[in-house]
C-alpha positions in Angstrom: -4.8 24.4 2.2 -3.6 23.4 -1.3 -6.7 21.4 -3.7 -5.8 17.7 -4.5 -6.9 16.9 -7.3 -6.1 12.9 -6.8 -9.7 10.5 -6.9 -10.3 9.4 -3.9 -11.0 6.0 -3.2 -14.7 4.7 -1.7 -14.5 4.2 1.8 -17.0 2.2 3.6 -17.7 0.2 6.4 -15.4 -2.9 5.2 -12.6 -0.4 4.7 -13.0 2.6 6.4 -10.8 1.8 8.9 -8.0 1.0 7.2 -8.1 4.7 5.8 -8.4 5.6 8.9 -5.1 3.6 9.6 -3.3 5.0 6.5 -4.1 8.7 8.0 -2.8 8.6 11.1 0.5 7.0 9.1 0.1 3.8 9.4 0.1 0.1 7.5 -2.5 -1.8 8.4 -3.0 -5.3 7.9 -6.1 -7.3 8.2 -5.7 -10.4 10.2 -8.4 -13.2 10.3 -8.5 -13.6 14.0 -9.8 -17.6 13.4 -6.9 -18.4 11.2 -4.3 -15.6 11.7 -4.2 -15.5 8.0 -3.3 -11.8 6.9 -5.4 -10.4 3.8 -5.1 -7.0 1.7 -7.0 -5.3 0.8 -9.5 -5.6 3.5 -12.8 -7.6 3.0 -15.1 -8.7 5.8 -14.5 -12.4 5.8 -11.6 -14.6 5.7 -10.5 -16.6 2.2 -8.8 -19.3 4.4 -12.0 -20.1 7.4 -14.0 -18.1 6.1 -14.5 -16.5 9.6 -15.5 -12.6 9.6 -14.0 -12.3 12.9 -10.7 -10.4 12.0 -8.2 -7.5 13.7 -5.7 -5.9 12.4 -1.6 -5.9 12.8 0.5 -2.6 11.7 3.1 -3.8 9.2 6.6 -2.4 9.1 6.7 -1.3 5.5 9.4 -3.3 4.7 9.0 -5.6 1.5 10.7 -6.8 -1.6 9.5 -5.7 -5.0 8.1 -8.9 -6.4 6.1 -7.1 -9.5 6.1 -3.9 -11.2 4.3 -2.0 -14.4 4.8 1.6 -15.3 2.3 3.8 -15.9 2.3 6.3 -18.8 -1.6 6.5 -20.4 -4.1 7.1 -19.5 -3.2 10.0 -17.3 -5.5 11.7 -14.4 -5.3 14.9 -12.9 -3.0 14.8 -9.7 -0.5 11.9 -10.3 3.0 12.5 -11.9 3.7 10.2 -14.8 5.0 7.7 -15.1 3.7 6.0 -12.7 5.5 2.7 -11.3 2.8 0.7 -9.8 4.5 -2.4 -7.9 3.4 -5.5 -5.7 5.2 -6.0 -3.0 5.7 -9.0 -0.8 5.4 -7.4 3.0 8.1 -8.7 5.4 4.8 -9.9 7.1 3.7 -12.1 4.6 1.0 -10.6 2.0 1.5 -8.7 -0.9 0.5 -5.5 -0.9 0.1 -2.9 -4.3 1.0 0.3 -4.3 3.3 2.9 -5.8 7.1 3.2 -6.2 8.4 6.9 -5.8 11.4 8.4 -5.5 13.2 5.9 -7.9 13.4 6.5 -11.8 11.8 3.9 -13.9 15.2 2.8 -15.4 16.1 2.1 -11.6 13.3 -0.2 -10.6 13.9 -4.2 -10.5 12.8 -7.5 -9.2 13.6 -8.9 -5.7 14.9 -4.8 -4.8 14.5 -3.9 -1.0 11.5 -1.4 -0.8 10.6 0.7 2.5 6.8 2.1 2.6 6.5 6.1 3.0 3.3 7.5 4.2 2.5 10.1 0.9 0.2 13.0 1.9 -1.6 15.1 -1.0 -1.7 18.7 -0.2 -5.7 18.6 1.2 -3.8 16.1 4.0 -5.1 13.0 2.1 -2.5 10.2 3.1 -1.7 7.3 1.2 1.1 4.5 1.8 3.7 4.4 -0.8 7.1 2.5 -1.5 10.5 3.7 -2.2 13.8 1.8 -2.9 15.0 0.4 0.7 18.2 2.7 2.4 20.7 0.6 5.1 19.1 -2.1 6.8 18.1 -5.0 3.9 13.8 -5.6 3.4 
């Protein structure tokens, strides 16, 4: 199996299993189960209720680019630059951050469809990205 050289992120008991989500290929959502108010990234209580009774819903990775920067300094081992980091509103209703791939900076604009990808780094490491939106509209 290939090295990744890509930083890992902590994962610990308020997160793990969103990882855990993310490798098996899917977006997960947190969900406070008090209020039904979905939150990303995960935390343990609710910034509604203020319950720490939550679930989780698997998003469908549709969204609409609502933000974007791109990337070029400093640069770490294991990403291609530039880099076009993005928020994206979810179909769900959160935003989410993340990475657009597959689209040239020049490309990239407010309000465009996005689709999620699930990205896996050669040591099997998977991470959700975004790429521009094909067929159906976000």
């Amino acid at each position: 199996m290939a090295q990744s050289f890509r930083m890992k992120p902590p994962m610990g008991e308020d997160n793990g299993w969103w990882w855990q989500e993310a490798a098996e290929g899917r977006l997960a959502i947190q969900r406070c189960k008090q209020c039904q108010t979905l939150r990303h990234p995960p935390h343990p209580a609710c910034g509604e209720c203020h319950s720490f009774d939550w679930d989780h819903i698997t998003a469908s990775g549709r969204g609409t680019l609502c933000s974007f920067t791109i990337l070029h300094h400093p640069q770490f081992p294991g990403f291609d630059y530039p880099l076009i980091i993005i928020l994206v509103d979810l179909a769900e209703g959160t935003r989410f951050t993340s990475q657009l791939i597959n689209c040239a900076p020049a490309d990239v604009s407010f309000g465009m469809p996005v689709q999620m990808v699930m990205h896996e780094d050669p040591d099997g490491f998977r991470l959700p990205m975004f790429q521009p939106a094909t067929g159906a509209a976000a």
